[in-house]
C-alpha positions in Angstrom: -87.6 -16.1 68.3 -88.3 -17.8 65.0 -88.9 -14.7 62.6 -85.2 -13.1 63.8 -83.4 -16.7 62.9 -84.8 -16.3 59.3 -83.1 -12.9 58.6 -80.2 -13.5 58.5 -80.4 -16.7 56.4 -82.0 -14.5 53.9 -79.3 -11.4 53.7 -77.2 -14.4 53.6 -78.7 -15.5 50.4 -78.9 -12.3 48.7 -75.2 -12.2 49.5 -74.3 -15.6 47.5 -76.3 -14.3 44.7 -74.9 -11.5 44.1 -71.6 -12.9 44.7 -72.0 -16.0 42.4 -73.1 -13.2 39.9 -69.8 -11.3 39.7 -68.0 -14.4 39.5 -70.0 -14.8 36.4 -69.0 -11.8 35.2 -65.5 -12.0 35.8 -65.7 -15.1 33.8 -67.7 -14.2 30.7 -65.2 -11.0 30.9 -62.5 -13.3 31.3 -63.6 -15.7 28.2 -64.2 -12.5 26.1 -61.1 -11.9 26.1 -58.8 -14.7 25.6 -61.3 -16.2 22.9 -62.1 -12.9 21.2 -59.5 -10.4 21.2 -56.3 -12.6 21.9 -54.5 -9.7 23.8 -53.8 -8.3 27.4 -55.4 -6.0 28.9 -55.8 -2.4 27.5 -54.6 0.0 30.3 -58.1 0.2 32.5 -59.4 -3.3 31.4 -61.1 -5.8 34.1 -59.2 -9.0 33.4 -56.9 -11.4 35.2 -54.4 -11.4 32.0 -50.7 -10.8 33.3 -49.0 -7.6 32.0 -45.9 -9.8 30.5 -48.0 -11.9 27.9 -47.6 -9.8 25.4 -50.6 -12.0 23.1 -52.6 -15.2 22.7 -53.4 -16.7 19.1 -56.9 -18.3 19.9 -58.4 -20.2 17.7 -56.5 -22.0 14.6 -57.3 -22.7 11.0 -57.6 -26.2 8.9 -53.9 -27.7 9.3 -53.2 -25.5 12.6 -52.3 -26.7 16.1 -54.8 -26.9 18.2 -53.2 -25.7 21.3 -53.0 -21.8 21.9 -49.4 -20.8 22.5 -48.6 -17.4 24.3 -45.3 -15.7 23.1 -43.6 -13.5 26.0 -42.9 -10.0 25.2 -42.5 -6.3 26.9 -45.2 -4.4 27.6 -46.8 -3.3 24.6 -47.9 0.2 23.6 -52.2 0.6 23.1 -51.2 0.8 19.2 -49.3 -2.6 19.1 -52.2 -3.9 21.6 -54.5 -3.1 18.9 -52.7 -4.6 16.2 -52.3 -8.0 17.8 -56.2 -8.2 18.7 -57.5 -7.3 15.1 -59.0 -9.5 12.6 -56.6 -9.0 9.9 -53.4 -10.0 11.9 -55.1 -13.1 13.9 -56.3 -14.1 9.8 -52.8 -13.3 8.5 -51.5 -15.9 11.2 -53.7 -18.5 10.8 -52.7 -18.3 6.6 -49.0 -18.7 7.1 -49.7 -21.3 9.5 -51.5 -23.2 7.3 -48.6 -22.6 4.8 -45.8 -23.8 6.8 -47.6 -27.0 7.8 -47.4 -27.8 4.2 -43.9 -27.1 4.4 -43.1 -28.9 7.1 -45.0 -32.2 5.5 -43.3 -31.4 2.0 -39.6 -31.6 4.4 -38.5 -28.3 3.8 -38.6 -27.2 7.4 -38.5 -29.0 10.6 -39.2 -28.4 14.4 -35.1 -27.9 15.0 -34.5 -25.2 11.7 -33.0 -22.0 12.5 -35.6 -20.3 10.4 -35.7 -16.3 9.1 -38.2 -14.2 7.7 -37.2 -11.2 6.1 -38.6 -7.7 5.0 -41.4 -8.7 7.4 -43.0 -5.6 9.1 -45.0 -7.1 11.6 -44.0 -10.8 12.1 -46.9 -12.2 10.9 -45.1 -15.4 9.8 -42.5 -15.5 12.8 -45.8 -15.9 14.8 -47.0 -18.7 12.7 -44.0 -20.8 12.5 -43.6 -20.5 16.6 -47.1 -21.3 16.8 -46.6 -24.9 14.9 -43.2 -25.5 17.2 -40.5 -24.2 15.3 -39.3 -22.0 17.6 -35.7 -20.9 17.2 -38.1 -18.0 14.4 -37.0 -14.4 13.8 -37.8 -11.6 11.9 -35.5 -8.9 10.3 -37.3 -5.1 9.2 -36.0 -1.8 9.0 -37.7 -0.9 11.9 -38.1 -3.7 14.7 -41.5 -4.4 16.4 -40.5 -6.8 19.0 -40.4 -9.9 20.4 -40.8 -11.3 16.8 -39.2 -8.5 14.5 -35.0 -7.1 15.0 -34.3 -4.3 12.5 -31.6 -4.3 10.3 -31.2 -0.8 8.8 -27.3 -1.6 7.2 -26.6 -2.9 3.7 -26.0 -6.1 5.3 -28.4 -8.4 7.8 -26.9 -9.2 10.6 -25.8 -12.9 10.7 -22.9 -14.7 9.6 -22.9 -17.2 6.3 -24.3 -19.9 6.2 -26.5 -19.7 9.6 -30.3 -20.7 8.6 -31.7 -23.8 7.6 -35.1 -21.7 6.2 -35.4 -18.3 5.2 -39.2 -17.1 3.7 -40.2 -14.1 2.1 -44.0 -13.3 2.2 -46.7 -10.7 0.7 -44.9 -10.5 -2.6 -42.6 -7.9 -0.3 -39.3 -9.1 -2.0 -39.7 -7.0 -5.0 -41.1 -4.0 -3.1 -38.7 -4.0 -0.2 -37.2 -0.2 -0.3 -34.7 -0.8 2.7 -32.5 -2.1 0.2 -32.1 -2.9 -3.6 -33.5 -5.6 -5.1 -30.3 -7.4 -5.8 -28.7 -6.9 -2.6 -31.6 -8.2 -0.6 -31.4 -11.5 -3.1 -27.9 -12.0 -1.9 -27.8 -11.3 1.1 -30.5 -14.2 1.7 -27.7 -16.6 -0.3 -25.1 -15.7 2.1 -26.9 -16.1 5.3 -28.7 -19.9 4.0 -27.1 -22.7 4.9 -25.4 -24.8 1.7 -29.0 -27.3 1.1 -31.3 -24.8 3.3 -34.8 -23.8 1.6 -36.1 -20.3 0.8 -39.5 -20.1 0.2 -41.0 -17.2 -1.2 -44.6 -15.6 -1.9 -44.6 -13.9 -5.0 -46.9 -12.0 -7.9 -44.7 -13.5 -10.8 -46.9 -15.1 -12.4 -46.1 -14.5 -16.6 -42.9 -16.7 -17.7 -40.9 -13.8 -18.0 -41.0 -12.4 -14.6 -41.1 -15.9 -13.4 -37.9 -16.5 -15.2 -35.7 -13.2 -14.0 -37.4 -14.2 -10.0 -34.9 -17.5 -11.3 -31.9 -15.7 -13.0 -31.6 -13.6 -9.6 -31.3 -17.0 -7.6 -27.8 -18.0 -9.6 -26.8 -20.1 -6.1 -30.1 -21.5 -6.0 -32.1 -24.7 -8.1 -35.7 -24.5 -8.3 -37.3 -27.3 -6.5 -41.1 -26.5 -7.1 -43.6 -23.8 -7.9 -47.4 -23.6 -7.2 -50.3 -21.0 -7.5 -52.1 -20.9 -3.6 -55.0 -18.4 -2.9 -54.0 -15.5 -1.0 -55.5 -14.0 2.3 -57.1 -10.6 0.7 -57.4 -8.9 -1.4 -54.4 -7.8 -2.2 -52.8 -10.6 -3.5 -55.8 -13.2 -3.9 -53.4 -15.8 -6.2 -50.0 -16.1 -5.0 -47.0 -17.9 -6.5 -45.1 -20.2 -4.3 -41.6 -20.8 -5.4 -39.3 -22.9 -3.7 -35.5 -22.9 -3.7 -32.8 -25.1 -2.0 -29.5 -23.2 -2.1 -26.7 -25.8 -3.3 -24.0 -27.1 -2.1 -20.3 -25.4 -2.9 -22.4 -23.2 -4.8 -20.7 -19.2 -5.4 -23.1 -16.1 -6.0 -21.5 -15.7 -10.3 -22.5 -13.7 -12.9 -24.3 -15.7 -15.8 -25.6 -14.6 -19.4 -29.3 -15.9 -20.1 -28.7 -19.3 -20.4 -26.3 -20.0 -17.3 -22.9 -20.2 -19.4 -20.2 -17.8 -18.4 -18.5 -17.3 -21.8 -19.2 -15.0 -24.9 -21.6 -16.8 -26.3 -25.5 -17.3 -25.5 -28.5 -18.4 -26.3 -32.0 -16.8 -26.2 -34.3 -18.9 -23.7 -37.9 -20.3 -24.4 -39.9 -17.4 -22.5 -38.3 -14.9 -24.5 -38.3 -16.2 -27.9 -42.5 -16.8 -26.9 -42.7 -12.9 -26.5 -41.0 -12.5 -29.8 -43.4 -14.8 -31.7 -46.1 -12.3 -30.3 -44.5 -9.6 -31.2 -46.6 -6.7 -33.9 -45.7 -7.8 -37.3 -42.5 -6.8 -39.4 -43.7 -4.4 -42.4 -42.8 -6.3 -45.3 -43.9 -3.8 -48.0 -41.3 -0.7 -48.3 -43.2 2.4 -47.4 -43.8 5.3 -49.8 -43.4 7.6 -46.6 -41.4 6.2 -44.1 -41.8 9.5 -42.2 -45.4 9.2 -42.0 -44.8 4.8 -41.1 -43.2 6.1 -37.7 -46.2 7.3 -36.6 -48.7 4.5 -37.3 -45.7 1.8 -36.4 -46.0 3.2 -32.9 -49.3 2.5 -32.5 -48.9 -0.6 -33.4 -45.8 -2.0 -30.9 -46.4 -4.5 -28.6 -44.4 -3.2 -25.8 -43.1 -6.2 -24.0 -43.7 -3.9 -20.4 -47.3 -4.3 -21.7 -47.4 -7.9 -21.5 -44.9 -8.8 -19.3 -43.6 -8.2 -15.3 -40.2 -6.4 -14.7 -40.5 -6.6 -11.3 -37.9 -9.1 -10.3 -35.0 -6.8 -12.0 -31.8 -5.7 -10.4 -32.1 -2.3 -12.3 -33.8 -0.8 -15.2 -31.6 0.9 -17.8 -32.2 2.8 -21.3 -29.7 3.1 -23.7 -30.2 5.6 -26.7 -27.8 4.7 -29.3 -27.5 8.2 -31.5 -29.6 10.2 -29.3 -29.0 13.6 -30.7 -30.7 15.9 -28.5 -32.4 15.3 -25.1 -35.8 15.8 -27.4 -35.5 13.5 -30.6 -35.9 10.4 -28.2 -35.5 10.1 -24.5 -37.8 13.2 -23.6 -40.2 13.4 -26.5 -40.5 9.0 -26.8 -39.0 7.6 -23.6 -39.7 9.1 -21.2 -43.6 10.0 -22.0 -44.7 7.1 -24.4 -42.3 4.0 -23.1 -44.8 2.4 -20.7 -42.2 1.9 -17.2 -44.2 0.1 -14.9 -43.2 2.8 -12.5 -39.8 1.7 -12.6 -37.0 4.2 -12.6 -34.8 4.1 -15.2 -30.9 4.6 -15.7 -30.7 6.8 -19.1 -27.3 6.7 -21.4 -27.2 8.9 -24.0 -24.4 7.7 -26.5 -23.8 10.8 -29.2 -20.8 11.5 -31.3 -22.0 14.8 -32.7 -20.5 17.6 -30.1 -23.5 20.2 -30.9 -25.3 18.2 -28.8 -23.0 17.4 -25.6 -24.0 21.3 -23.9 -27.5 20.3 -23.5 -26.9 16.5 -21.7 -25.2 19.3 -18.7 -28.6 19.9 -17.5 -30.3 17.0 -18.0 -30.6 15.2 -14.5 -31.0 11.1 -14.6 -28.7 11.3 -18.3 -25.2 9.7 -18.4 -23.9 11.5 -22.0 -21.4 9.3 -23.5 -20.0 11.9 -25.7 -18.1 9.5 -28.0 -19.5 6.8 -31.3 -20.9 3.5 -30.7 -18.0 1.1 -32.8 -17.2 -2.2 -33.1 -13.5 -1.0 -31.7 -11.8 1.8 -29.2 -10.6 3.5 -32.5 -10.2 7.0 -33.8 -13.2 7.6 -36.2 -14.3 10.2 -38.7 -17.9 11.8 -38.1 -20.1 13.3 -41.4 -22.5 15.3 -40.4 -24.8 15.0 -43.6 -27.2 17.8 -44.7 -30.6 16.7 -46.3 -30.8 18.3 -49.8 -33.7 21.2 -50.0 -33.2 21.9 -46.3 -31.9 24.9 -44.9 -28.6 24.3 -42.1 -29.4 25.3 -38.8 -27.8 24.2 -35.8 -31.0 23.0 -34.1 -31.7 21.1 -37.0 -28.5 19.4 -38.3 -28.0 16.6 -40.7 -27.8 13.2 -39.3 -24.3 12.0 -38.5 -22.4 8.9 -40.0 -18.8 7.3 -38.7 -16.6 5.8 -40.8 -12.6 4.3 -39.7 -10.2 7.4 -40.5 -8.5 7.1 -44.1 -6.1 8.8 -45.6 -8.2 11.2 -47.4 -11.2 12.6 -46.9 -14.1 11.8 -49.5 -15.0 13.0 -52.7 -16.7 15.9 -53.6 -20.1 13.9 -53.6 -19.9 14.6 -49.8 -21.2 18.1 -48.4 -21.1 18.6 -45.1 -18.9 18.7 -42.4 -15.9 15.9 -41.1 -14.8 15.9 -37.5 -12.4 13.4 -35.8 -13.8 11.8 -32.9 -13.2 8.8 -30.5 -15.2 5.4 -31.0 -15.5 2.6 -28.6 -16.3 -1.1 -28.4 -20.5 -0.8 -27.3 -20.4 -4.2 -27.3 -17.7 -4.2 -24.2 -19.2 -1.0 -22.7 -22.7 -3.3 -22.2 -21.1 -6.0 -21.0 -19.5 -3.9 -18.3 -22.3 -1.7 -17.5 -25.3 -4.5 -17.4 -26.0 -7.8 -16.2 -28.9 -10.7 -17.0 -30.8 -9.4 -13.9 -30.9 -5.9 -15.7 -34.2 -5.0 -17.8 -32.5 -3.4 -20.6 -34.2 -0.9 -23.1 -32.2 0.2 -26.6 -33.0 2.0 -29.4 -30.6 2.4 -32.2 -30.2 4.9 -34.6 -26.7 4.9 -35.8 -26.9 6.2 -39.7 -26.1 2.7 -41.3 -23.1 1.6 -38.6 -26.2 -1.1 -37.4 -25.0 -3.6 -39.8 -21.7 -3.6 -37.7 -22.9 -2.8 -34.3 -25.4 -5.8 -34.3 -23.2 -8.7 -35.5 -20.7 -7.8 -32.7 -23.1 -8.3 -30.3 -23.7 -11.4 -31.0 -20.5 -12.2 -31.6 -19.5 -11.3 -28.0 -23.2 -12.5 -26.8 -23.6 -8.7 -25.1 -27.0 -9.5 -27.6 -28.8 -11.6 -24.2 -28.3 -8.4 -22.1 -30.7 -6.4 -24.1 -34.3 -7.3 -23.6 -35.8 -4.8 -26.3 -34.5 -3.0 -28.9 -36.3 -0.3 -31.2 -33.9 -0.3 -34.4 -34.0 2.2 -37.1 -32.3 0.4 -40.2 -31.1 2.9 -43.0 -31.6 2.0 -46.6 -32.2 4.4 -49.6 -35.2 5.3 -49.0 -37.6 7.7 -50.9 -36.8 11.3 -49.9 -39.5 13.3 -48.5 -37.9 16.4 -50.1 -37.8 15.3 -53.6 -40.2 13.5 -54.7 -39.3 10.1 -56.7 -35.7 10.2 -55.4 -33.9 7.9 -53.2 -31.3 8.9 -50.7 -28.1 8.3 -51.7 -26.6 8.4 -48.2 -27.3 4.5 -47.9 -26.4 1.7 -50.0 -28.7 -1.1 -48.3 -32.0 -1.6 -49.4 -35.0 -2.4 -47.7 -35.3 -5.6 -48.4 -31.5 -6.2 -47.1 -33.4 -4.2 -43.7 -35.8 -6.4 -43.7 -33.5 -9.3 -43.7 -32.2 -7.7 -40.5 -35.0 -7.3 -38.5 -35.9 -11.0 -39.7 -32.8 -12.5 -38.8 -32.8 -11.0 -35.1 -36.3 -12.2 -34.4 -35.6 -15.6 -35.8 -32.6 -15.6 -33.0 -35.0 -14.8 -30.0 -34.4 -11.0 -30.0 -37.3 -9.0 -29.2 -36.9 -5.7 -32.0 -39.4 -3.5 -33.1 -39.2 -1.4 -36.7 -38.0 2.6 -35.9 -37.9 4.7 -38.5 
């Protein structure tokens, strides 16, 4: 009887073996999972992880907590299941993480903060301000992507002022956000942050300009302290860190450039810095200004070439005289001007009426079909023919305005006078711009600059204008006759040259036209 007792005891072994060896599969599977891919199940997987956790951060960086917290969600599609598991979200976690601890020891956010995050896609950074403990999180997207991100397709998010103690923008996305403009996402944040709440955002601005109009868009806001972090790829490998605390009783106004409200204004630091590097002023009168034009342009330091526009509410050209769509905005502007990729707002300001038919079907140009003055005022336009040249209507003589006299000039003029309406630029850009504009100009007005330009300093419409390319008429040598001056001007170049000097020495940015 002794051989049949030992057969069972042996089929009973091989049974425990090969049990105790799908436990351990189960629980390397099991491990796999939760420590590796920090998701459920795909549909079809082998694991024990309930269908209502949506995802488990594993794992934490320098600075993160330790213990893994699961955030409840609905079921999850396989493309959200992959999102969740992949290396770049789990990294993208464990970096905003490791930023909002810093916050939280620097007391701008605490366990009990309503917080926001906005323009956030995926909810990257809800994720890592639950996983820390600061729970009461949310994002807000154009499209949602729940549990962490609600969408908010209107022109307005939806929450009442004043409601959270910490709003944060992340991946330089503020700038770049195309669910709204740039302007009304920047005050929309200052009407839902709480009077002394913080809004912390990640940012590319790095040169002092763009740094600056990040600032001037904030006009509710104080600056309370910037730093340079490294990024989390490659995409943004140095990011600035700019922290704001919105204060108290404070109103969303409109300010010129150095926060006063009245006419007057001052040029800040950062922009009198781009004029000291600005190409230098031709102080020898050219021979042949005509040819000058063309080697001056080579020569321009555009300031889009050395500076960021990104943090502006719009971007806006004014042509000042532009004659036809061609002398400028299409043959300069629009082709040579370097944009940044930026879409611009064109106004074309021409008093001459042989030009007005063409502006009709030219899309992206506001014609204003009247002349830039100092004054709303009826003016007299002279259309002036250069000698030695042959009229054609293509190719008519510049334009000059004068106030309306009694009589019209002497014979020395030939060429023809109309009666047309002038208005106060100065006014007109005050009501058309703001500080958070980038504003483009370029001036050609036949002489009328020595007017224009003193007006607007005089109403301070000067800090609007961030560039301006100013042709400044003197009596210079004719490129029909030889050895003659133009007797349309009585400046001289040295009386130009004072000009261009004088608005450089004040912190405006000009360049030499010709």
């Amino acid at each position: 009887m002794e051989p049949t007792a030992g057969k069972p005891n042996f089929l009973r072994n091989i049974l425990v073996k090969v049990l105790l060896f799908g436990v351990l599969i189960i629980v390397v599977r099991f491990a796999y999972i939760v420590t590796i891919t920090g998701e459920s199940c795909k549909l079809g997987d082998f694991c024990f992880s309930p269908e209502n956790l949506s995802f488990v951060i594993a794992g934490t960086g320098a600075g993160v907590s330790t213990s893994n917290k699961v955030v409840g969600s609905t079921s999850a599609g396989t493309s959200q299941s992959d999102l969740y598991r992949s290396k770049d979200w789990i990294k993208a976690v464990h970096f905003y993480s490791d930023v909002f601890h810093d916050l939280v020891s620097d007391g701008y956010i605490s366990a009990i903060s309503k917080t926001l995050c906005v323009e956030t896609p995926r909810g990257e950074d809800v994720l890592a301000l639950k996983e820390i403990g600061i729970l009461d999180s949310m994002g807000v997207y154009k499209k949602a992507s729940k549990p962490l991100v609600i969408s908010s397709k209107e022109n307005r998010l939806p929450f009442d002022e004043n409601t959270f103690d910490f709003i944060f923008s992340g991946g330089d996305r503020l700038d770049k956000t195309a669910q709204r403009p740039l302007d009304l996402t920047v005050s929309e944040i200052q009407r839902t942050l709480k009077p002394e709440g913080f809004f912390v955002a990640h940012v590319s601005a790095k040169d002092a300009y763009s740094f600056n109009s990040f600032l001037d868009l904030f006009n509710s806001c104080k600056l309370i302290k910037s730093r340079d972090i490294e990024g989390y790829d490659s995409s943004m490998s140095l990011i600035r860190e700019i922290v704001l605390q919105k204060k108290v009783g404070s109103e969303i106004v409109i300010r010129d450039s150095d926060g006063n409200s009245g006419n007057s204004c001052s040029v800040p630091g950062y922009k009198r810095d781009l004029v000291r590097n600005a190409e230098a002023l031709i102080m020898e009168e050219p021979l042949k200004p005509w040819i000058t034009l063309k080697r001056n342009i080579m020569n321009i330091k555009y300031l889009t070439a050395t500076a960021d526009i990104s943090f502006k509410s719009r971007y806006v050209y004014v042509d000042v005289g532009a004659r036809s769509y061609g002398s400028s905005i299409g043959s300069w502007f629009k082709k040579q001007y370097p944009k940044q990729n930026r879409t611009f707002d064109v106004y074309a300001i021409e008093a001459d009426r042989a030009f007005y038919e063409e502006y009709r079907v030219k899309k992206g140009v506001t014609l204003l079909p009247y002349a830039a003055w100092v004054r709303n005022e009826t003016l007299r336009f002279e259309i002036n023919h250069d000698p030695g040249k042959e009229v054609k209507e293509k190719a008519r003589g510049m334009g000059r305005i004068q106030p309306v006299k009694p009589s019209v000039s002497s014979g020395s003029f030939n060429g023809e006078v109309n009666e047309i309406e002038g208005f106060d630029f100065a006014e007109w850009l005050k009501s058309t711009v703001t500080e958070k504009d980038f504003v483009v100009m370029k001036m050609d007005v036949e002489g009328t600059e020595f007017d224009l330009l003193p007006r607007l300093f005089e109403t301070g419409a000067i800090c609007l204008v961030d560039e301006i390319f100013l042709e400044c008429h003197y009596n210079r040598w004719q490129r029909c006759c030889p050895g003659q001056r133009s007797s349309k001007y009585e400046k001289t170049y040295g009386q130009c040259l004072d000009l261009f000097t004088s608005l450089r020495d004040r912190g405006v940015l000009v360049h030499q036209w010709w």
